[in-house]
C-alpha positions as CSV (number, residue, x, y, z in Angstrom):
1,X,308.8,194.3,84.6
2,X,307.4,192.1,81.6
3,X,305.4,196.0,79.2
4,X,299.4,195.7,73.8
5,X,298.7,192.7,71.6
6,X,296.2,192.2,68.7
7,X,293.7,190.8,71.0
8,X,290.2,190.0,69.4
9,X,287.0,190.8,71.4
10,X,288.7,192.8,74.5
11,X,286.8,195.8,75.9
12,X,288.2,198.4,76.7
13,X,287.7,201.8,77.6
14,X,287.7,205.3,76.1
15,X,289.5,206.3,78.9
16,X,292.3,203.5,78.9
17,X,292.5,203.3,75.1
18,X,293.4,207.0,75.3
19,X,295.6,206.9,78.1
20,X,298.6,205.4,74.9
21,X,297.8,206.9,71.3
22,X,301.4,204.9,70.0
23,X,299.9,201.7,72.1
24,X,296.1,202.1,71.0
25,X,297.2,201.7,67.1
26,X,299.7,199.2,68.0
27,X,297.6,196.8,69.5
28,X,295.9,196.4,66.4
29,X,298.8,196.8,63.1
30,X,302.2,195.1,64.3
31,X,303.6,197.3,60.7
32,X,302.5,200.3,62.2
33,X,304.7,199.8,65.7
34,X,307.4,198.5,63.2
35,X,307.5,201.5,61.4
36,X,307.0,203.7,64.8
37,X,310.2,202.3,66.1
38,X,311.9,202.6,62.8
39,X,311.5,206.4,62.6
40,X,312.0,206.1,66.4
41,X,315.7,205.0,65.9
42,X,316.0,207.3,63.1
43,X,320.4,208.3,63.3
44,X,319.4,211.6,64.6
45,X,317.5,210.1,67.7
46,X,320.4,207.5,67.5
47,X,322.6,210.2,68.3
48,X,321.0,212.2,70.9
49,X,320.6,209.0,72.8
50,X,324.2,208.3,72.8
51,X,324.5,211.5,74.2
52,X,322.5,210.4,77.6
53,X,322.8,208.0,79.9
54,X,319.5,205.9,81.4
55,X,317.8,207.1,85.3
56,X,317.1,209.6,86.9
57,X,320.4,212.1,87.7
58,X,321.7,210.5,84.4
59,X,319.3,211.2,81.6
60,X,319.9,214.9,80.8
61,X,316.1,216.2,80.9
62,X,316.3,219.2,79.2
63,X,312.3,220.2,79.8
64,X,310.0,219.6,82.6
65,X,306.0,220.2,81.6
66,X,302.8,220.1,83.5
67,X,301.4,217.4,81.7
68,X,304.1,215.0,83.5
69,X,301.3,215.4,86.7
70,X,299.9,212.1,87.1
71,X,296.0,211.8,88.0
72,X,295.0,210.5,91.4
73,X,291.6,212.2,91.3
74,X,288.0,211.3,90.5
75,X,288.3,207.8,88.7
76,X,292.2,207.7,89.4
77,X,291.9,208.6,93.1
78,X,293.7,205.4,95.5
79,X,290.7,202.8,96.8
80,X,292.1,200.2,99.0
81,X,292.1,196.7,97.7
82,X,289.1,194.6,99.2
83,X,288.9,191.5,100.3
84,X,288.8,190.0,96.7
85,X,291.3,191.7,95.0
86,X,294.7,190.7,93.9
87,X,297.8,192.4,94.8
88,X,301.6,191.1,94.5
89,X,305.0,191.5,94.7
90,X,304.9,194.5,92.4
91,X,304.9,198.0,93.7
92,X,304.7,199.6,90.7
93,X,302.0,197.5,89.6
94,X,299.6,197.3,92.9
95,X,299.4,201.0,92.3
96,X,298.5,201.0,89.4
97,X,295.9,198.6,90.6
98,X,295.0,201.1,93.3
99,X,294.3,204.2,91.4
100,X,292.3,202.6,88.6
101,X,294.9,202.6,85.9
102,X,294.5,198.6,85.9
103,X,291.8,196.9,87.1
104,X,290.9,197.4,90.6
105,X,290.7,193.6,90.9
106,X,294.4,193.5,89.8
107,X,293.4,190.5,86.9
108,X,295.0,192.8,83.8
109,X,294.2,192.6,79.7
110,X,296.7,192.4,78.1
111,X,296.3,195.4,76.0
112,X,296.0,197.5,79.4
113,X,299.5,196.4,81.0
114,X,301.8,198.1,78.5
115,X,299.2,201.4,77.7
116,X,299.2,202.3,81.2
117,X,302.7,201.8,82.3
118,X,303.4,204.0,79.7
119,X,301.3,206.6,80.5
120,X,301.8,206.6,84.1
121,X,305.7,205.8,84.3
122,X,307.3,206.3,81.1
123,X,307.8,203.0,80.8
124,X,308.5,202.7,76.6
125,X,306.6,200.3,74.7
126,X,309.2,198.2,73.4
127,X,309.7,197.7,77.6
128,X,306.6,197.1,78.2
129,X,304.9,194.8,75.9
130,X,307.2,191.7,75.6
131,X,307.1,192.0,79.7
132,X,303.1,192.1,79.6
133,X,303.2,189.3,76.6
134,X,305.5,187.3,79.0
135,X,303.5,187.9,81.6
136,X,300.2,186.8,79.8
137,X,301.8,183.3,78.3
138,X,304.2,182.4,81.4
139,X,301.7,183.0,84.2
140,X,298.3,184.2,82.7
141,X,295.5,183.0,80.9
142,X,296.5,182.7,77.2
143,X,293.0,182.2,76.1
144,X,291.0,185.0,77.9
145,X,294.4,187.3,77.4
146,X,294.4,188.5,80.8
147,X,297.3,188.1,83.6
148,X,297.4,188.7,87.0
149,X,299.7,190.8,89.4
150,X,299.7,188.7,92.4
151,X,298.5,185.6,92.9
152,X,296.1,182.9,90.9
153,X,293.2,185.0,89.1
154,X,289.1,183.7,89.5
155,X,288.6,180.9,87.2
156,X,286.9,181.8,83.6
157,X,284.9,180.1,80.7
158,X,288.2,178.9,79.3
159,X,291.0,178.4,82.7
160,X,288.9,175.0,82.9
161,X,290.4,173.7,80.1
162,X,293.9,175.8,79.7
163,X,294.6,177.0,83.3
164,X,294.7,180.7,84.0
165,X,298.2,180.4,85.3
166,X,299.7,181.2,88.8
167,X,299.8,185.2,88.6
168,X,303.6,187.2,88.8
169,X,303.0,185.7,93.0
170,X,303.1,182.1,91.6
171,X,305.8,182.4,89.2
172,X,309.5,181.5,90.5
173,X,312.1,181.2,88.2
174,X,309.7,181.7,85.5
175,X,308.9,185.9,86.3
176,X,309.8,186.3,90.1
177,X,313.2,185.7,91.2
178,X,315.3,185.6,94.5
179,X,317.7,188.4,95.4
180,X,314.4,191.2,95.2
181,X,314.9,194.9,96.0
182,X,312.7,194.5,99.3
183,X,310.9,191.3,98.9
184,X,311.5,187.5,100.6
185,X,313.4,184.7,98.6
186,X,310.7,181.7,98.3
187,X,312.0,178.9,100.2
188,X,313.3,181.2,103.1
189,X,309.6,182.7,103.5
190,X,307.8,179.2,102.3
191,X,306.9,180.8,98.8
192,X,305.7,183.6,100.2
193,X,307.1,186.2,97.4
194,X,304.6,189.5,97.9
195,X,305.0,190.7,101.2
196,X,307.6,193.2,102.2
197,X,310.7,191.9,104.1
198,X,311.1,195.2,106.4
199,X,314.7,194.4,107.3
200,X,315.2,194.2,103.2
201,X,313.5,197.8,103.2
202,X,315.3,199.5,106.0
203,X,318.4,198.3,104.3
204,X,317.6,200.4,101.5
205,X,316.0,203.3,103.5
206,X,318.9,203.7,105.7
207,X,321.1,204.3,102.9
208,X,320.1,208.0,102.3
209,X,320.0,208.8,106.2
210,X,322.7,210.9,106.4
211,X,321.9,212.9,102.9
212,X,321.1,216.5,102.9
213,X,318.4,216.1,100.4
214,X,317.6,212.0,100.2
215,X,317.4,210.8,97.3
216,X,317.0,207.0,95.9
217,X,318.8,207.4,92.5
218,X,320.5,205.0,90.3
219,X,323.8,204.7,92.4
220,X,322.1,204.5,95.1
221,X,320.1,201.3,93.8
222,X,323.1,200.0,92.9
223,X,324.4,199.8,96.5
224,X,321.2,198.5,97.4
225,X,321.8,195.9,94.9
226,X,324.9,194.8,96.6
227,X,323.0,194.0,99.5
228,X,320.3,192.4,98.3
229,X,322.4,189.7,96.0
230,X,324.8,188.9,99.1
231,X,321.2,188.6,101.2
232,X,320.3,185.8,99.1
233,X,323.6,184.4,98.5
234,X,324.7,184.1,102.3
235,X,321.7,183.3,103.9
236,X,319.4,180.8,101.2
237,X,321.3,177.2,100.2
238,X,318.6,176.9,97.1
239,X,319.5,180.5,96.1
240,X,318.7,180.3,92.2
241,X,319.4,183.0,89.8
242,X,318.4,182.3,85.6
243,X,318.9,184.3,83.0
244,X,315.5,185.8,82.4
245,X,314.4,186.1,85.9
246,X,317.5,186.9,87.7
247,X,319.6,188.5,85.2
248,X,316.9,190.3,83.2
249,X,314.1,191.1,85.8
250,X,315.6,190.9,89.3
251,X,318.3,193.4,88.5
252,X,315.3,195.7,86.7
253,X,313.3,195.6,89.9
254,X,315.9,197.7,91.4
255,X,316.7,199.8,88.5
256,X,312.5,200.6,87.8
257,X,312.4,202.0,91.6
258,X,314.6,205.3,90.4
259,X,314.0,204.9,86.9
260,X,310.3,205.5,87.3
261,X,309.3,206.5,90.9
262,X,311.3,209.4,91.0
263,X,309.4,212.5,90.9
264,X,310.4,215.2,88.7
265,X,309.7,219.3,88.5
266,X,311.1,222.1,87.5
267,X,313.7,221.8,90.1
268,X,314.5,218.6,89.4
269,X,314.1,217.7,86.3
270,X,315.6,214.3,86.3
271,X,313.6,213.0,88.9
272,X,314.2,213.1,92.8
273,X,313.2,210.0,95.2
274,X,312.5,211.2,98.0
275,X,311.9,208.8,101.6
276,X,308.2,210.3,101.4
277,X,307.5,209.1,97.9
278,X,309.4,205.7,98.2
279,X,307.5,205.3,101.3
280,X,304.3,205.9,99.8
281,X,305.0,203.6,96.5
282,X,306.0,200.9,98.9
283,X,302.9,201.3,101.1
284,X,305.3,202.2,104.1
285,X,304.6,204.2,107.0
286,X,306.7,205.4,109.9
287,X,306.1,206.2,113.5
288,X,307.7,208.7,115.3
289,X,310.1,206.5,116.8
290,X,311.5,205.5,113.2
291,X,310.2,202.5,113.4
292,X,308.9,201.2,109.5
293,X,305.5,199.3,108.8
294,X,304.2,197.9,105.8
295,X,300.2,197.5,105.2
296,X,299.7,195.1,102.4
297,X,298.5,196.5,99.4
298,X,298.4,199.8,100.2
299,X,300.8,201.0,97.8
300,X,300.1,204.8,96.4
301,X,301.2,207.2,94.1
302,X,301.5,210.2,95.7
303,X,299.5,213.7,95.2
304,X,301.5,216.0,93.0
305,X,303.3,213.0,91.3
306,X,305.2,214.3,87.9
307,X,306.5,210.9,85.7
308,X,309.1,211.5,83.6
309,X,308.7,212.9,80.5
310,X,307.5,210.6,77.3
311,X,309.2,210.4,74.2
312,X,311.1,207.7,72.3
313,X,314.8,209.2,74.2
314,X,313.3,210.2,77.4
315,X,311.4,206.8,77.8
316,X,312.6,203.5,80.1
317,X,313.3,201.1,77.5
318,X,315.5,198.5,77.1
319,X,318.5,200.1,75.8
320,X,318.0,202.1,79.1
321,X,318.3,199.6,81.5
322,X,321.2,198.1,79.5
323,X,323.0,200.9,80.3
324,X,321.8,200.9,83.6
325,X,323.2,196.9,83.9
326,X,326.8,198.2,82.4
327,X,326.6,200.3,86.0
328,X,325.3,197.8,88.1
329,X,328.0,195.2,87.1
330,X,331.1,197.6,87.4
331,X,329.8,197.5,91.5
332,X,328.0,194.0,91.6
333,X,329.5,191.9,89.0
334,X,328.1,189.0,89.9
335,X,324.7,190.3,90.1
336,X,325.1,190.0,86.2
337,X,326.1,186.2,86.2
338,X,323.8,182.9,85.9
339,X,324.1,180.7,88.5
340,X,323.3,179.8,91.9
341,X,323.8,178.0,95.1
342,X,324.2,174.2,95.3
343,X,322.2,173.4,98.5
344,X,324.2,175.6,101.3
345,X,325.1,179.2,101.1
346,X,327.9,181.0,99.8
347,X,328.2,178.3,97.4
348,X,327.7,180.8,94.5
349,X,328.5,178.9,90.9
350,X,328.4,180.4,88.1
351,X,327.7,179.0,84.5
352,X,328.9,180.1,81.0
353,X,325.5,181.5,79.1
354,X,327.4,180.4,75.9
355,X,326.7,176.8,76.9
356,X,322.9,177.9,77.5
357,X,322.6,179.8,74.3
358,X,324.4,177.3,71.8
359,X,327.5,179.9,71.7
360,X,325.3,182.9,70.5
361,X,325.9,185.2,73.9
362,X,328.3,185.3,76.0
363,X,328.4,186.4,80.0
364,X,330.6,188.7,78.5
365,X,327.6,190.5,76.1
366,X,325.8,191.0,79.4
367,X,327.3,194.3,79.9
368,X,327.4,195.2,75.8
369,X,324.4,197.5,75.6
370,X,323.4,196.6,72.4
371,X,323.8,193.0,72.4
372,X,321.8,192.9,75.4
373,X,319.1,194.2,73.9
374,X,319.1,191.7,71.5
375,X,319.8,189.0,74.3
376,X,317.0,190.4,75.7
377,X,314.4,189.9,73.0
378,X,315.8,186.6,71.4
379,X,315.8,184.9,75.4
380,X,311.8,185.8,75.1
381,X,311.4,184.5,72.0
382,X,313.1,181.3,73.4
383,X,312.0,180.3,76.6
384,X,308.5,181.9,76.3
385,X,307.5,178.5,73.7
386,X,309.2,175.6,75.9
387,X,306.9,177.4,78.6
388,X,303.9,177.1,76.7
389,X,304.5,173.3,75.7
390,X,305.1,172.2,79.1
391,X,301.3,173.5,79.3
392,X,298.1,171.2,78.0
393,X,297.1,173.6,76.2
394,X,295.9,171.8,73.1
395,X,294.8,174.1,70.6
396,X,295.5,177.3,72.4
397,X,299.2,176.3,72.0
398,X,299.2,177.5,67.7
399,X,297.7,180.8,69.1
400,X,299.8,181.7,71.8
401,X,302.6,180.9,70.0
402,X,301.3,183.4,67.2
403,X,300.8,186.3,69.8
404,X,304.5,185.6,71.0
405,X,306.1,186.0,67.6
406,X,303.9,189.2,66.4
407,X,303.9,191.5,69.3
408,X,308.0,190.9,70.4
409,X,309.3,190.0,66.8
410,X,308.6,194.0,66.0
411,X,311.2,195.2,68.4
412,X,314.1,192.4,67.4
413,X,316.8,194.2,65.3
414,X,317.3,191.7,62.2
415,X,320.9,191.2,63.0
416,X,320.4,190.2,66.4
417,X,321.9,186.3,66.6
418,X,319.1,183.9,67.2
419,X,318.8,181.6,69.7
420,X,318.1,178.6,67.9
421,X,318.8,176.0,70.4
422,X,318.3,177.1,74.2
423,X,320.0,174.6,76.8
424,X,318.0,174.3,80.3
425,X,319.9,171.1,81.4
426,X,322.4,173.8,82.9
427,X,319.7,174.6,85.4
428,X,319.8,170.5,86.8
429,X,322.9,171.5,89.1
430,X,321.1,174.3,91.5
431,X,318.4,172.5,93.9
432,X,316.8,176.0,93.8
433,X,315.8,175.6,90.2
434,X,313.0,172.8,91.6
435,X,311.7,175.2,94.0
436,X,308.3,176.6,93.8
437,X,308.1,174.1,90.6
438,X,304.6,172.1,90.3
């Protein structure tokens, strides 16, 4: 969601290594990103922060500039997928895929995921790389350092020996998670994760019918949010909702549709979604009877798109969304919970995350900004390596595990509690845990 690693031998670009000056260096000195978000955090930027409050119609913008135009001409104008390119349950990410900001085949370097969410969405580094890491060792190929957004990627010298992984499509539980913003749960839609439920869309469209000027902001996400979390929990038995990929990533896929799809101006210099733009993000189009339709991978940014601005404050980073959470569970409380249902529906249950994390967070620290931040990093750092040994990966395993520990261990505050002993046995209760599981 998860978004720049010391990768040896990747090509890349003039063009994409310049896209991310911050990310460019980073990739290649772990100090040097330490030190960047050191002087980042400095008590001055500590304070101005505390002074705003994350997404769009929140965050206080106090400039708009023309550089916030994002390209979709000439190399970054939108080319339809073809026939052998991969596209998933991502927006955000097919178009990127679209306009050349990833690969066209949607198969991404790891070094590219983070650089060009930046540069295109604001996403902030320390968002975007442990999500592009976890991406890369979950459900990627952790030799060739490459991931995909969709489904399985082309085989490669090495994905004989360690696998390439399953892509973000192929990942339930692990990435991808029930309860999405307009997407299918997998075993209601027999693991079919990517394509748009339109019901699940209209839901959300319908809400800013009757606005003046429409717009898909945080609150309004947060409604949405409602919605989608009693979808899943009335209507799938195997409903399943973990801590990384529900709590963490399923509750960011709504906030990331304000957060960095809104577009901003002079006017509006926090950001307005508009129906026009979320359509066109979502690849939606609508007749003149109202009637929605979705066309698979068409996903677009739209001509005169402005991103919000860059910036260590004005970034989405992960302090950001954790503000973002604190508002999503004073209307959806349970959409901030770890549970599941046991085999029928509304059969919600809910589990302590102190008996998951050895006592070191609490449910409670969910909605504690700062100690989800830390949550945040240390649950990476946890689950990322029992991941990785449940692979064969042989000697790829002392490397992967290497990558893990240099590229997130930068961002990890030093008195953030470790999670020395994570508990998965909680998971044995929900039948919905199993599901999409080799």
């Amino acid at each position: 969601m998860r978004f720049a690693s010391v990768i040896l031998g990747l090509a890349l670009s003039t063009t994409t290594l310049s896209l991310c000056p911050y990310g460019k260096r980073a990739l290649a000195d772990p100090e040097f990103l330490k030190q960047h978000l050191e002087e980042r955090d400095a008590p001055k930027a500590e304070k101005q922060h505390e002074k705003r409050q994350s997404g769009p119609g929140n965050i206080p913008f106090t400039t708009f500039n023309e550089n916030q135009l994002i390209d979709v001409t000439g190399e970054y104008a939108w080319v339809a997928p073809g026939p052998n390119d991969i596209r998933g349950p991502c927006p955000g990410l097919n178009a990127l895929a679209n306009h050349g900001y990833f690969p066209h085949s949607g198969v991404v370097p790891l070094s590219v995921g983070a650089s060009a969410t930046e540069t295109v969405y604001g996403l902030a580094a320390d968002f975007g790389i442990p999500l592009t890491v976890y991406a890369t060792l979950v459900d990627g190929d952790v030799v060739g350092d490459t991931w995909s957004i969709g489904g399985k990627q082309p085989q490669t010298l090495t994905s004989p020996i360690v696998g390439a992984g399953d892509g973000l499509s192929g990942s339930h539980n692990k990435y991808e998670s029930d309860a999405s913003p307009t997407r299918g749960d997998y075993y209601l839609y027999n693991g079919d994760v990517s394509s748009v439920k339109i019901p699940k869309f209209q839901a959300l469209y319908a809400l800013q019918n009757n606005s003046a000027v429409p717009n898909y902001d945080l609150p309004t996400l947060i409604t949405h949010r409602k919605y989608t979390f009693d979808n899943s929990l009335t209507t799938n038995p195997y409903f399943f909702y973990e801590p990384f990929a529900g709590v963490a990533v399923a509750n960011a896929a709504h906030t990331f549709i304000p957060a960095l799809m809104s577009n901003h101006s002079a006017e509006y210099p926090n950001g307005i979604l508009d129906k026009e733009t979320l359509k066109s993000f979502f690849a939606i189009t609508e007749a003149a009877d109202g009637t929605l339709s979705w066309t698979p991978g068409y996903e677009r940014i739209p001509d005169n798109w402005y991103r919000r601005p860059l910036g260590a404050v004005n970034e989405y980073s992960p302090a950001s969304f954790a503000q973002d959470l604190v508002q999503i569970a004073a209307v959806v409380p349970e959409a901030v919970s770890v549970g599941g249902n046991t085999g029928e529906v509304n059969t919600f249950t809910g589990v302590d995350l102190g008996n998951i994390t050895g006592g070191v967070y609490q449910t409670s620290d969910l909605t504690n900004p700062t100690k989800f931040v830390c949550f945040f990093y240390q649950l990476t750092l946890a689950i990322v390596p029992d991941f990785l040994r449940s692979e064969a990966l042989g000697s790829a395993l002392a490397g992967a595990l290497n990558l893990l520990q240099t590229q997130i261990s930068p961002f990890v505050d030093p008195s953030c509690a470790t999670i020395a002993n994570y508990n998965d046995a909680f998971a044995a209760q929900f039948p919905g845990a199993a599901v999409g599981q080799p």
